[in-house]
VMD Tcl script that builds the backbone (N, CA, C; Angstrom):
set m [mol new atoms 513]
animate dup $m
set s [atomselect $m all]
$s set {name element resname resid chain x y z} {
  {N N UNK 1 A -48.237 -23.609 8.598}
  {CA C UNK 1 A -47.512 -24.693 7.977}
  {C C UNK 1 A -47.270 -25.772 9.028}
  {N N UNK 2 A -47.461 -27.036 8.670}
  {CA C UNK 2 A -47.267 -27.887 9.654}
  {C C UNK 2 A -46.838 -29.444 8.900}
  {N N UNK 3 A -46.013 -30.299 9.471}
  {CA C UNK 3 A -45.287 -31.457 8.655}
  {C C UNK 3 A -46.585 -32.415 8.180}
  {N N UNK 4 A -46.492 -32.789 7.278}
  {CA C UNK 4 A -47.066 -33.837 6.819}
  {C C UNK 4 A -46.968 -35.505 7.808}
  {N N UNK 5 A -46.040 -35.794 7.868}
  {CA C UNK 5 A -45.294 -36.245 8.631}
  {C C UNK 5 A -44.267 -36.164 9.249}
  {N N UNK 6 A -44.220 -36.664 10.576}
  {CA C UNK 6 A -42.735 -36.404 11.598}
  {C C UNK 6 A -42.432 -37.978 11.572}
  {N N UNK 7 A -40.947 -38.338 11.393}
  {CA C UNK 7 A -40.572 -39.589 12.088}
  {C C UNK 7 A -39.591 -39.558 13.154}
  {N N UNK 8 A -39.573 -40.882 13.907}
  {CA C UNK 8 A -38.979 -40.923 14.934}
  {C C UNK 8 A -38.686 -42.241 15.238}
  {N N UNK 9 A -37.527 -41.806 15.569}
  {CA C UNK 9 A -37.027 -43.355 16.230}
  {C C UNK 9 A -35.156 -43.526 16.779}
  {N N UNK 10 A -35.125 -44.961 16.856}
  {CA C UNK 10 A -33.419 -44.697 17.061}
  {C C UNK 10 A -32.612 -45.056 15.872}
  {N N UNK 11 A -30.888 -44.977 16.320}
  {CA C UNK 11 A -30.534 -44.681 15.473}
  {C C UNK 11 A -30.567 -46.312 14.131}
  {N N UNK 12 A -30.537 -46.313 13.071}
  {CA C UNK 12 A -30.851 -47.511 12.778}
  {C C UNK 12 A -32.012 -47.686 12.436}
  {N N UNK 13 A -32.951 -46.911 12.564}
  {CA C UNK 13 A -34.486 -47.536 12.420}
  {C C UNK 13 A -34.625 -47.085 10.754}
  {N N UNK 14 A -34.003 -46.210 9.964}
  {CA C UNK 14 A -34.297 -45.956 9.386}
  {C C UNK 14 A -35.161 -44.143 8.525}
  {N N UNK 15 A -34.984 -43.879 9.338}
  {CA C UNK 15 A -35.629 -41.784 9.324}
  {C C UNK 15 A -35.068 -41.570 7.910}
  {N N UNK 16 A -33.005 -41.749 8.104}
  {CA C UNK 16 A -32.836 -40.912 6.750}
  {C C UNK 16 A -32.802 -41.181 5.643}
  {N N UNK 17 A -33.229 -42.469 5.540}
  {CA C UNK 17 A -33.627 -43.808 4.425}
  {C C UNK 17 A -34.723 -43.155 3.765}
  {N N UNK 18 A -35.660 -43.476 4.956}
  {CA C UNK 18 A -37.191 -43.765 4.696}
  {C C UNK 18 A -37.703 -42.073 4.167}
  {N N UNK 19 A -37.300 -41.526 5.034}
  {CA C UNK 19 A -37.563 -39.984 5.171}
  {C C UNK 19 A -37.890 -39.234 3.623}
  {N N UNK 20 A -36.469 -39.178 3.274}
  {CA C UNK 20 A -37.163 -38.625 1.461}
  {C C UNK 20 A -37.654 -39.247 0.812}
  {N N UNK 21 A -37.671 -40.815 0.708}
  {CA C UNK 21 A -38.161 -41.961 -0.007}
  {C C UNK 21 A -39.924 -41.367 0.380}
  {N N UNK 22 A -39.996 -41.052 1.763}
  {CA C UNK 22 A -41.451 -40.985 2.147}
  {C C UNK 22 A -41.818 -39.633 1.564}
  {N N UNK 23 A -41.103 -39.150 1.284}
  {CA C UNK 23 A -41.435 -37.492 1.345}
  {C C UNK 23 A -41.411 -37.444 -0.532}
  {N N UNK 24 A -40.531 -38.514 -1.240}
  {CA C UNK 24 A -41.031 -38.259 -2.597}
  {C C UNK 24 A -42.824 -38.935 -3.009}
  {N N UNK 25 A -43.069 -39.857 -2.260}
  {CA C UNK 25 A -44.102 -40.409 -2.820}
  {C C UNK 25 A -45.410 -39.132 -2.039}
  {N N UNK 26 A -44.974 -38.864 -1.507}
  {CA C UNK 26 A -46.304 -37.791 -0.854}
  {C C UNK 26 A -46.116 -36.440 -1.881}
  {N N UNK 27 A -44.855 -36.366 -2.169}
  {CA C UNK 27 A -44.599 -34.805 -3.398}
  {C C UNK 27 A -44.716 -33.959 -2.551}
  {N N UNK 28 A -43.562 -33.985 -1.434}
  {CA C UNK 28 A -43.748 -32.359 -0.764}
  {C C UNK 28 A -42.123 -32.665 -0.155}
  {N N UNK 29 A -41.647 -31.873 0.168}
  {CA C UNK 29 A -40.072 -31.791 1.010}
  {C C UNK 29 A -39.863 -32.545 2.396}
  {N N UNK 30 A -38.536 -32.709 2.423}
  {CA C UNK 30 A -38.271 -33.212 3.394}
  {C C UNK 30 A -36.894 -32.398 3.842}
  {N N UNK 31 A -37.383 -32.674 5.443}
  {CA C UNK 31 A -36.733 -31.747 6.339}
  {C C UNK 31 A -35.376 -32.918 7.435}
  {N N UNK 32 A -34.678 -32.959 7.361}
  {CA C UNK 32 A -34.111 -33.768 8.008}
  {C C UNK 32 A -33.044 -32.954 9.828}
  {N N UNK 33 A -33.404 -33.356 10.748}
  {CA C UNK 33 A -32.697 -32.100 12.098}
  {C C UNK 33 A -31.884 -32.797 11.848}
  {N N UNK 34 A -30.674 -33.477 11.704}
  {CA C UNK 34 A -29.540 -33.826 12.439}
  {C C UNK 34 A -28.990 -32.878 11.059}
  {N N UNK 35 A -28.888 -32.880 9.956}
  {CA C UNK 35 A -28.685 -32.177 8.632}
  {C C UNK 35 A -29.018 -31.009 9.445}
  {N N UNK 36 A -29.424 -30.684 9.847}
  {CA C UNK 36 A -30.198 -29.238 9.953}
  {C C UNK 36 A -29.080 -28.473 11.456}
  {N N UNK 37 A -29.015 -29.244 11.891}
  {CA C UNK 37 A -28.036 -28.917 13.037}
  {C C UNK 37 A -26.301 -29.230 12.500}
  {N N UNK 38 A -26.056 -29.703 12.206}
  {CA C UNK 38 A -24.865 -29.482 11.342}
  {C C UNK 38 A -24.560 -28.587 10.666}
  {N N UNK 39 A -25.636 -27.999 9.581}
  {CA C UNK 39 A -25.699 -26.442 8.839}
  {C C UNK 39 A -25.290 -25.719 10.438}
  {N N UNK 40 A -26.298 -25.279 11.107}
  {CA C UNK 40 A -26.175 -24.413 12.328}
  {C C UNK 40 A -25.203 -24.333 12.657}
  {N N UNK 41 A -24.696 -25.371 13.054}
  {CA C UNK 41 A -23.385 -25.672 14.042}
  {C C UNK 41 A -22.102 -25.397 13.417}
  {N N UNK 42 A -22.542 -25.559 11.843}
  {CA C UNK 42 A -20.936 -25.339 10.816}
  {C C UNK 42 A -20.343 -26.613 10.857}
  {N N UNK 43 A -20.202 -27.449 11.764}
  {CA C UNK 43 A -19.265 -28.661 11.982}
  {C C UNK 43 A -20.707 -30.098 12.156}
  {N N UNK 44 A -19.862 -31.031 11.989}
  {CA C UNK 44 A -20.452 -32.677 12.245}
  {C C UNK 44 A -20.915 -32.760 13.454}
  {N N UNK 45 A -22.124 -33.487 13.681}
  {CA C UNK 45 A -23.152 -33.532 15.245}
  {C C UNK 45 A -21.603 -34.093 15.951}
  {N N UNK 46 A -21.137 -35.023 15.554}
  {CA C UNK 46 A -19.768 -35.685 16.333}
  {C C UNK 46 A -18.630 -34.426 16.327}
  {N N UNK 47 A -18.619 -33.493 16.080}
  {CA C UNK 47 A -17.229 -32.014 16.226}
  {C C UNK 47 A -18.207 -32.339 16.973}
  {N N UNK 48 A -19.687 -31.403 17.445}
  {CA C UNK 48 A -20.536 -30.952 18.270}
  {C C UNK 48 A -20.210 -31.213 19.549}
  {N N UNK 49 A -20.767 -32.543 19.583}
  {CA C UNK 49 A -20.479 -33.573 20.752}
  {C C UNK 49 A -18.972 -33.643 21.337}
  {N N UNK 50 A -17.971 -34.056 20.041}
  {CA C UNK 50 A -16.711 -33.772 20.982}
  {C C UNK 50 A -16.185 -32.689 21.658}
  {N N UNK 51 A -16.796 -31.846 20.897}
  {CA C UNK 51 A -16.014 -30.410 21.388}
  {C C UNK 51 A -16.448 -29.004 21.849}
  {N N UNK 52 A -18.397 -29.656 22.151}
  {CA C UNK 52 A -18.820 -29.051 23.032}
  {C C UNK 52 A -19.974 -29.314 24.191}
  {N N UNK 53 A -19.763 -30.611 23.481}
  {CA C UNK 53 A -20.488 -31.680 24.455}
  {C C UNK 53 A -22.311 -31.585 24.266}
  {N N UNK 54 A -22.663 -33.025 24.756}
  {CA C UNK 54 A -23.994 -33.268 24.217}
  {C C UNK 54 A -24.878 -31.805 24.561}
  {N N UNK 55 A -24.795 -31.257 26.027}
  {CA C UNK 55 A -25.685 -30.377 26.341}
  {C C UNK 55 A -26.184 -28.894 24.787}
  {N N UNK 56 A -24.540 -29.167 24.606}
  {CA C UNK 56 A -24.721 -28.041 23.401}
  {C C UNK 56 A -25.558 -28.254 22.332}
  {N N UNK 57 A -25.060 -29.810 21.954}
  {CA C UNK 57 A -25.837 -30.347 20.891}
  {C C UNK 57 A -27.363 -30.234 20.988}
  {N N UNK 58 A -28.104 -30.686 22.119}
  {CA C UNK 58 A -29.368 -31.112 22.557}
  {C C UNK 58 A -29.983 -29.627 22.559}
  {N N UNK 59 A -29.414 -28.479 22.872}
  {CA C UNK 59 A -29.933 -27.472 22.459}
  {C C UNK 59 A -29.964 -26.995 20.889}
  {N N UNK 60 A -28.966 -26.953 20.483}
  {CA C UNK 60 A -29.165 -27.002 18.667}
  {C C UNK 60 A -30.289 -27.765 18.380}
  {N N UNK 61 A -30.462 -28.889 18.490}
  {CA C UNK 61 A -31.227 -29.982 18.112}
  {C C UNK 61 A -32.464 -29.671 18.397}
  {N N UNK 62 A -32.887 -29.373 19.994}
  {CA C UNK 62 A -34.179 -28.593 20.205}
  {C C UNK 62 A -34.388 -27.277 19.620}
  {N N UNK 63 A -33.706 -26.605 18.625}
  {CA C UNK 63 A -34.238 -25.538 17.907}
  {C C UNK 63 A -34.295 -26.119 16.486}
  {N N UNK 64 A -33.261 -26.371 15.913}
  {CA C UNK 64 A -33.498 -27.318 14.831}
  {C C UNK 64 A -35.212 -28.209 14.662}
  {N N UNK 65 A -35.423 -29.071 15.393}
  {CA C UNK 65 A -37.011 -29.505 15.443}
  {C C UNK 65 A -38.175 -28.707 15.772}
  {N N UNK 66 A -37.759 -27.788 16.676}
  {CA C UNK 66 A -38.604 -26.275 16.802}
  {C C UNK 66 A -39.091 -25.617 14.921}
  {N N UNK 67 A -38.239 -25.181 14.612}
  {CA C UNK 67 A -38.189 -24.503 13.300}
  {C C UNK 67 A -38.664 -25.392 12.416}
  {N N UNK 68 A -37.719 -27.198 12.411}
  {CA C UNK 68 A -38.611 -27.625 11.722}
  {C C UNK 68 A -39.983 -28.306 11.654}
  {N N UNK 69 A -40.327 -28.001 12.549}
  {CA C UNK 69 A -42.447 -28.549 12.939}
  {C C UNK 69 A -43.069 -27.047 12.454}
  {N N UNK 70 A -42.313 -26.060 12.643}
  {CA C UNK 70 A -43.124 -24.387 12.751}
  {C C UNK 70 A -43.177 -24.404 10.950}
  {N N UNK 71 A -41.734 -24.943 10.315}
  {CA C UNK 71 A -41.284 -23.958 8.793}
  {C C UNK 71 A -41.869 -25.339 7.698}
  {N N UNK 72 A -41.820 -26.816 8.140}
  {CA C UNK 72 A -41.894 -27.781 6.901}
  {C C UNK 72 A -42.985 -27.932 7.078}
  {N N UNK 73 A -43.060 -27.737 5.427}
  {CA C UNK 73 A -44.841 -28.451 5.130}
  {C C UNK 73 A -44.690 -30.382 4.626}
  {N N UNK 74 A -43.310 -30.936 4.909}
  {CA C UNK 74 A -43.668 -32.285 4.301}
  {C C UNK 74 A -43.398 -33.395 5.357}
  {N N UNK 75 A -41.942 -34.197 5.406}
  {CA C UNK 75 A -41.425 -35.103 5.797}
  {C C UNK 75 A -40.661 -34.818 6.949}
  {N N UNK 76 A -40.298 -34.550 8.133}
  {CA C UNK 76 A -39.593 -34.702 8.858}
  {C C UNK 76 A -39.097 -35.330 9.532}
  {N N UNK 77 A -37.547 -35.414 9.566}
  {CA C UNK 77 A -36.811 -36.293 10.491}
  {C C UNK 77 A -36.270 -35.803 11.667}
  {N N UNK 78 A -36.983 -36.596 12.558}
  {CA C UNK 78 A -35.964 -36.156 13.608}
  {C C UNK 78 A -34.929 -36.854 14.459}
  {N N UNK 79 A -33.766 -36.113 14.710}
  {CA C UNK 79 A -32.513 -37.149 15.445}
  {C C UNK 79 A -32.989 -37.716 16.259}
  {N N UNK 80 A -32.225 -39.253 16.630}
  {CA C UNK 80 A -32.635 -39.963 17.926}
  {C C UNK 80 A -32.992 -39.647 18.958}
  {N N UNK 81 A -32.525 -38.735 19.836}
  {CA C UNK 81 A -32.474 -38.147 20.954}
  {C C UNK 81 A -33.604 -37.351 21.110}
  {N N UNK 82 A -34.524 -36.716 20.124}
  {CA C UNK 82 A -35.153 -34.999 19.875}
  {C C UNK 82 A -35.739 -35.504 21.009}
  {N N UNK 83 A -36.526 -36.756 21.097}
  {CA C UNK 83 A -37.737 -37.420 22.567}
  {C C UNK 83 A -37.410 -36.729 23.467}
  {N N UNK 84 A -36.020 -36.757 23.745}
  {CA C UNK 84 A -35.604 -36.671 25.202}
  {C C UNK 84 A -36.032 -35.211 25.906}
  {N N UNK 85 A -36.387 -34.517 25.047}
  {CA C UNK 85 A -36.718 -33.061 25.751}
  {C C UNK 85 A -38.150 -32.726 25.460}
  {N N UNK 86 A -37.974 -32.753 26.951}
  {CA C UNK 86 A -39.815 -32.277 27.053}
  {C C UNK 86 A -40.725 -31.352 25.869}
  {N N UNK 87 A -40.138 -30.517 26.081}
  {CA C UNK 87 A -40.436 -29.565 25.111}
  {C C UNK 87 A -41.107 -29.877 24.114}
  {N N UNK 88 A -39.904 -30.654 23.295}
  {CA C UNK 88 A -39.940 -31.362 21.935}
  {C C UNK 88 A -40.944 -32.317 22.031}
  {N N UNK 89 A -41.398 -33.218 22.909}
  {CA C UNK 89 A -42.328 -34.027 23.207}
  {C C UNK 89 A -43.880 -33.525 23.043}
  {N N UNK 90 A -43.748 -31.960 23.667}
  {CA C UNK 90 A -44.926 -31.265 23.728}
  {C C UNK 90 A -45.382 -30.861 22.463}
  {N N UNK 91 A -44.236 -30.182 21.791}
  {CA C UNK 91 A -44.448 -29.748 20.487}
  {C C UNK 91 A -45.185 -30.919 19.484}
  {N N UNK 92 A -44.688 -32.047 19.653}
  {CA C UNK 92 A -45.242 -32.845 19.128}
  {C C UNK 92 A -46.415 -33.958 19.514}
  {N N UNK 93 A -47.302 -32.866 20.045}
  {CA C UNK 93 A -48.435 -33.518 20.073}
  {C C UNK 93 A -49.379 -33.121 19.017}
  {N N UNK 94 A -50.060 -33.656 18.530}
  {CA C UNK 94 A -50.951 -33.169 17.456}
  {C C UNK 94 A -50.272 -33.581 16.156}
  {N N UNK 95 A -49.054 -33.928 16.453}
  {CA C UNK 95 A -48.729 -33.868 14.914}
  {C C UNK 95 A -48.908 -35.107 14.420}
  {N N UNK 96 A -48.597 -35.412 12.902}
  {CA C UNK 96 A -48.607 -36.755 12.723}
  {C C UNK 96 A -47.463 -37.884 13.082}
  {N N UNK 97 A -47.035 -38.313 13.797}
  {CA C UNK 97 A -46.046 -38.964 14.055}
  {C C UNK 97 A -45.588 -40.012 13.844}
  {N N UNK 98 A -44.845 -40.846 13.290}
  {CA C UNK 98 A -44.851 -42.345 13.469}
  {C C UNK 98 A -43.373 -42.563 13.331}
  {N N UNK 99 A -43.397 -43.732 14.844}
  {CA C UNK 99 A -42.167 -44.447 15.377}
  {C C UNK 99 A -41.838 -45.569 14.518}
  {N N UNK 100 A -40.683 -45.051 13.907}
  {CA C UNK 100 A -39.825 -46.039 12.955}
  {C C UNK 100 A -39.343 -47.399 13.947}
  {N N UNK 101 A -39.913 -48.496 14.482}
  {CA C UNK 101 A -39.424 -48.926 15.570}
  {C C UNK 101 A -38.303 -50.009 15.051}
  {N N UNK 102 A -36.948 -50.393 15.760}
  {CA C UNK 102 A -35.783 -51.012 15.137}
  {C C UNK 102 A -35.856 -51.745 16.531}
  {N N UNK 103 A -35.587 -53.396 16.586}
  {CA C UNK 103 A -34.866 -54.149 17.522}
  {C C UNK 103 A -33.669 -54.026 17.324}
  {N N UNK 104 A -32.924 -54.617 18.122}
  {CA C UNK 104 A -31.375 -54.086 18.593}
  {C C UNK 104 A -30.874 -55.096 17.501}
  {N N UNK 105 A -30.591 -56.361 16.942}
  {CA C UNK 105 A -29.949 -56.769 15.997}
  {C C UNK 105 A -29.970 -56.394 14.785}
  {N N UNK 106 A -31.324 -55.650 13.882}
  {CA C UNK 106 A -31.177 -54.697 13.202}
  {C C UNK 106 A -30.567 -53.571 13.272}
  {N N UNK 107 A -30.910 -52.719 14.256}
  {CA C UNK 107 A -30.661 -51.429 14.372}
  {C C UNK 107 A -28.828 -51.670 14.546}
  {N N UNK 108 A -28.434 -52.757 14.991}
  {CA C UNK 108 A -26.594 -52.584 15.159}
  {C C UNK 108 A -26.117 -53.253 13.557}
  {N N UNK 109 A -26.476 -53.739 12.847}
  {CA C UNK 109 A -26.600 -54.533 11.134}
  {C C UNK 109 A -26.619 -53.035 10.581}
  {N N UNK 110 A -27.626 -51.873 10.879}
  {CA C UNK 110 A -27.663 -51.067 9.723}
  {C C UNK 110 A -26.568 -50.131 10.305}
  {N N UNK 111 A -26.427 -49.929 11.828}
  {CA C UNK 111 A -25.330 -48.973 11.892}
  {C C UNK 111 A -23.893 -49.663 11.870}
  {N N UNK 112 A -23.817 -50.397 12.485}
  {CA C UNK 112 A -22.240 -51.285 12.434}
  {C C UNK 112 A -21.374 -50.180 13.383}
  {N N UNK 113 A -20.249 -50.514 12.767}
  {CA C UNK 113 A -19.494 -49.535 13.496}
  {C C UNK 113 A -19.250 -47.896 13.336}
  {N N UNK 114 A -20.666 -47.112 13.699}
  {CA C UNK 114 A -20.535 -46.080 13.018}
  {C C UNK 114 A -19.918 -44.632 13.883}
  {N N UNK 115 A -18.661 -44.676 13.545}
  {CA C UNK 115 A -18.172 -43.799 14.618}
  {C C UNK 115 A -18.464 -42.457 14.737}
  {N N UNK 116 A -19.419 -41.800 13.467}
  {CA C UNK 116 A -20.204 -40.578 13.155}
  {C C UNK 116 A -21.240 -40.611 14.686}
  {N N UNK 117 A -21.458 -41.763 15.030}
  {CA C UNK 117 A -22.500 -41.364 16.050}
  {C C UNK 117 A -22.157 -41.730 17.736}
  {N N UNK 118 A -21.596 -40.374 18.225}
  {CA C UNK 118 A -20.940 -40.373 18.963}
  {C C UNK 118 A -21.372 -40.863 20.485}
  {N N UNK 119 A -22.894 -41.311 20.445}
  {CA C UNK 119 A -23.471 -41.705 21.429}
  {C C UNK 119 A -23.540 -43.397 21.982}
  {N N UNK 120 A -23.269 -44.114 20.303}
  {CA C UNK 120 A -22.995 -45.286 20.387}
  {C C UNK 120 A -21.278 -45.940 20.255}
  {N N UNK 121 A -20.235 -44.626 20.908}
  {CA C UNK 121 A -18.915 -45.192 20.521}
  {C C UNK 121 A -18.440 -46.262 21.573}
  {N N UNK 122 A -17.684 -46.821 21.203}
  {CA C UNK 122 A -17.433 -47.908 22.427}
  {C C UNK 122 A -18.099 -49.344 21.950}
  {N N UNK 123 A -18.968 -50.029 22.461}
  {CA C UNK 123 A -19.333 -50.985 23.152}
  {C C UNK 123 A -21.313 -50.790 22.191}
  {N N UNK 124 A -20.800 -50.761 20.733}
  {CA C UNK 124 A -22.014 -50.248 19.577}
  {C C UNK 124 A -23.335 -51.536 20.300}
  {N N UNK 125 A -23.120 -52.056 20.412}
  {CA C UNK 125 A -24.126 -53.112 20.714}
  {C C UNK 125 A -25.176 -53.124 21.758}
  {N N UNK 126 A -23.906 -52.732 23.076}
  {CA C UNK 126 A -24.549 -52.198 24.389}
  {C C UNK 126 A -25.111 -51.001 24.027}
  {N N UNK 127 A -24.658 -50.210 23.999}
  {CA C UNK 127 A -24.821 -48.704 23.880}
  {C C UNK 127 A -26.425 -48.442 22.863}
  {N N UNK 128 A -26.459 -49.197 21.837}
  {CA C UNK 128 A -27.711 -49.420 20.980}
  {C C UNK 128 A -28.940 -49.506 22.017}
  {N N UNK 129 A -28.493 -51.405 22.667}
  {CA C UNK 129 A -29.360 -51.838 23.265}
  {C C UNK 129 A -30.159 -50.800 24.678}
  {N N UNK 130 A -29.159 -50.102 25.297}
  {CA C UNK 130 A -29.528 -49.143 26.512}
  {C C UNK 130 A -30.459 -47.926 26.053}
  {N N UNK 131 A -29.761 -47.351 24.853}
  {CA C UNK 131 A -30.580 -46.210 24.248}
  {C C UNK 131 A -32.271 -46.719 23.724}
  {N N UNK 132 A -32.212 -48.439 23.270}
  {CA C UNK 132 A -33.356 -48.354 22.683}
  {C C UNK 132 A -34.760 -48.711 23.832}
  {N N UNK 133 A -33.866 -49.416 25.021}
  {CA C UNK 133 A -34.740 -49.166 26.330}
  {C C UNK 133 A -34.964 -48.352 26.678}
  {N N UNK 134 A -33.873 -47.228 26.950}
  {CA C UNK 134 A -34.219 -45.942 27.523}
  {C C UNK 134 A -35.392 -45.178 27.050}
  {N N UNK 135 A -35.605 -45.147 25.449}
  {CA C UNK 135 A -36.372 -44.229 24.758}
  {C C UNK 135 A -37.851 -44.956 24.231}
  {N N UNK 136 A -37.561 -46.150 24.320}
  {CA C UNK 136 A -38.842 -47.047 23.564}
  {C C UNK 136 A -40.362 -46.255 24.353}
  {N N UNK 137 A -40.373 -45.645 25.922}
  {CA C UNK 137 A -41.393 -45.776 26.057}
  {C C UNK 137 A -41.606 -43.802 25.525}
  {N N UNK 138 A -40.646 -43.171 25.396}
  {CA C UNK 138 A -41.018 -41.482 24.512}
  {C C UNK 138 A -41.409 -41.472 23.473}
  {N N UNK 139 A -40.922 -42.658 22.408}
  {CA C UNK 139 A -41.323 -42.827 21.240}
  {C C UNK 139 A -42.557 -43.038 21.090}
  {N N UNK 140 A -42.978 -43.865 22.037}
  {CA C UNK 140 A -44.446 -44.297 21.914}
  {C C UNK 140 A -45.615 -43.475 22.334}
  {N N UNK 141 A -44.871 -42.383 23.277}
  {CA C UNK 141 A -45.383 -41.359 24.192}
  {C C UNK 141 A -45.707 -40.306 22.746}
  {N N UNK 142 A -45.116 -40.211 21.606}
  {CA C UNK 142 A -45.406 -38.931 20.784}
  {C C UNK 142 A -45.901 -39.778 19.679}
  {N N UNK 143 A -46.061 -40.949 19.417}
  {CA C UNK 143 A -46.231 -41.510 17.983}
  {C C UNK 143 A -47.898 -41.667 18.229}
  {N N UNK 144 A -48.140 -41.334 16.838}
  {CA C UNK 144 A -49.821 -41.793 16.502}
  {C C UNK 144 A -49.891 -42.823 15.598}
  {N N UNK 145 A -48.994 -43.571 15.081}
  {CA C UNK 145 A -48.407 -44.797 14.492}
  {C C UNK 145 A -46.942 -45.592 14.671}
  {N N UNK 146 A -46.850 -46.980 14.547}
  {CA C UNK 146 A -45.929 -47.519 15.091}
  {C C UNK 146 A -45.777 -48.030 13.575}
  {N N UNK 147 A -44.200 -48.373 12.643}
  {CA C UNK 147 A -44.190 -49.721 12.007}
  {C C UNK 147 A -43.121 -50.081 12.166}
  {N N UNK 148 A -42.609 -51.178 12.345}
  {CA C UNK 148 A -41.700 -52.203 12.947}
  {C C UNK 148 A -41.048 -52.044 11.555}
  {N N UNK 149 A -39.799 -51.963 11.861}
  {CA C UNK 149 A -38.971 -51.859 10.432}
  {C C UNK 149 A -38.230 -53.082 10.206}
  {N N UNK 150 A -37.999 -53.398 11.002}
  {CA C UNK 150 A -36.954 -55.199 11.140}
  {C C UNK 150 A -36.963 -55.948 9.546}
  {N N UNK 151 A -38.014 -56.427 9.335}
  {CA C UNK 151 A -37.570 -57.010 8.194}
  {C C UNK 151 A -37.916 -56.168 6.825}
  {N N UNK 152 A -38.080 -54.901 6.901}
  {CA C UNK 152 A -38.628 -54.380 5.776}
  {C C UNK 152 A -37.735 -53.520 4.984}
  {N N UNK 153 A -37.747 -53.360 3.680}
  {CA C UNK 153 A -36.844 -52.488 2.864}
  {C C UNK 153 A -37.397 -51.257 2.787}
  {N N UNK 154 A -36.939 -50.141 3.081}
  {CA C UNK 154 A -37.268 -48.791 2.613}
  {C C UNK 154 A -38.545 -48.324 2.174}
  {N N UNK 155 A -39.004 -48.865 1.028}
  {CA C UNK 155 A -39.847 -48.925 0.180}
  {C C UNK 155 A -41.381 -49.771 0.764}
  {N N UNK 156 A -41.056 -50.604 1.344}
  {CA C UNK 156 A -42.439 -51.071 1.991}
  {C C UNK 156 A -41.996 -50.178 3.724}
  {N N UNK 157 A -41.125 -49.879 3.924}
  {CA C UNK 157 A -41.421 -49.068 5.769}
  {C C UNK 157 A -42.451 -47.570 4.758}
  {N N UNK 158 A -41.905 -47.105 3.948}
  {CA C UNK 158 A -42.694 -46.121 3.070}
  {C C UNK 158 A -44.139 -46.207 3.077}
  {N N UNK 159 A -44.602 -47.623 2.664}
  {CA C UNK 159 A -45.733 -48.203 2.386}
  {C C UNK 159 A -46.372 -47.921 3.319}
  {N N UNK 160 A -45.949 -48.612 4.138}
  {CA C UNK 160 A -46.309 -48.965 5.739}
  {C C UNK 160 A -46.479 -48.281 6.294}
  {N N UNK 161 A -46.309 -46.709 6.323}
  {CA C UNK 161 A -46.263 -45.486 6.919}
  {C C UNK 161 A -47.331 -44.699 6.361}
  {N N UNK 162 A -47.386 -44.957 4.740}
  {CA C UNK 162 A -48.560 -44.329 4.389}
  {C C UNK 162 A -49.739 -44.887 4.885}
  {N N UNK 163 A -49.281 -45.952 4.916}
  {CA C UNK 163 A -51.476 -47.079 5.304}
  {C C UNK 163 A -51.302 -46.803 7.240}
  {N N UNK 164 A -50.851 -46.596 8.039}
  {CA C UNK 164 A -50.506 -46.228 9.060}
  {C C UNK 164 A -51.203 -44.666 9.307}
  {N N UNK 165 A -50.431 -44.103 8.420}
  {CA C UNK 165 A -51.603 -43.112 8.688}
  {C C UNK 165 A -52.788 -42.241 7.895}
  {N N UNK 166 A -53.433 -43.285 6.949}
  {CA C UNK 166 A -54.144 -43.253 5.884}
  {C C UNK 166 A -54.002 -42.457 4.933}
  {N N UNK 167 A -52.928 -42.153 4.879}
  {CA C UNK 167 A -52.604 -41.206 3.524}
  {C C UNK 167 A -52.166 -42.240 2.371}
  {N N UNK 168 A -52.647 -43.333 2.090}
  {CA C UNK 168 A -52.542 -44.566 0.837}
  {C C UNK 168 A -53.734 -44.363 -0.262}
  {N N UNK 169 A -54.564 -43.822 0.106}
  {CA C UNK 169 A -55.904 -43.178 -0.574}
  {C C UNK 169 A -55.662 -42.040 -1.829}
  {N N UNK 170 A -55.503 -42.572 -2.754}
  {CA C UNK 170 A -55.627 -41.350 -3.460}
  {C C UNK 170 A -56.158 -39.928 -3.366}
  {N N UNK 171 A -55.322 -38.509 -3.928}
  {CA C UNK 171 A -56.159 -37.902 -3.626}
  {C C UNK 171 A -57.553 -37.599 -4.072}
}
mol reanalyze $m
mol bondsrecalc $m
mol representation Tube
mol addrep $m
């Protein structure tokens, strides 16, 4: 069993939008890790983070995307961060990938002030902008497609993802 598609990107770009939207027009499931690590964990990625700090999280999270590349046959999302561990990087070679990519005035428009995400608390703007430097060049390091989400609604990043990676072809 192996995903149909994996997405990736930061936070803002769009994954848990696009994700089932993408995963109904293909007719197969969608797997979402940050959902998936929350089940695990019993509590919110933000309990996680507050109250046992990222290291804990980043391990949940690297089993969470483990299980889900090994167990989903459709859509997968994965949390912002999954890049950051080698591992996870490795695992995802071969697969189908594509980087939901968000500039920083979008990506802070769709999150705003979202205090659920405990990586951007403080200073949402900065904190966006640093994460999306930090990671822009992992994203690109695992993606076998790029689509720029900035001006697009759901429904055409969908589009855009299918002709990206030629699955727009009937079967």
């Amino acid at each position: 069993m192996a995903p149909v598609v994996v997405l990736v990107g930061a936070p803002g770009a769009g994954k848990s939008t696009v994700g089932p939207a993408l995963a109904a027009a293909l007719r197969v499931g969608f797997c979402d890790t940050d959902a998936e690590v929350e089940v695990a964990a019993g509590r919110s990625i933000f309990d996680v983070f507050v109250e046992s700090g990222e290291a804990a999280f980043r391990e949940l999270e690297r089993v969470a995307v483990q299980d889900a590349l090994a167990g989903c046959d459709g859509v997968v999302s994965l949390g912002g961060g999954a890049v950051l561990d080698a591992g996870t990087r490795g695992s995802l070679a071969g697969c189908p990938v594509v980087w939901l990519r968000v500039g920083l005035a979008t990506a802070a428009a769709r999150v705003g002030l979202n205090t659920a995400r405990p990586l951007l608390l403080g200073n949402v703007r900065g904190q966006l902008s640093k994460l999306l430097e930090d990671r822009a060049a992992l994203y690109a390091q695992v993606a076998r497609a790029t689509v720029d989400t900035d001006q697009l609604d759901p429904d055409a990043v969908v589009a855009a993802v299918l002709v990206a990676l030629g699955l727009d072809r009937p079967a």
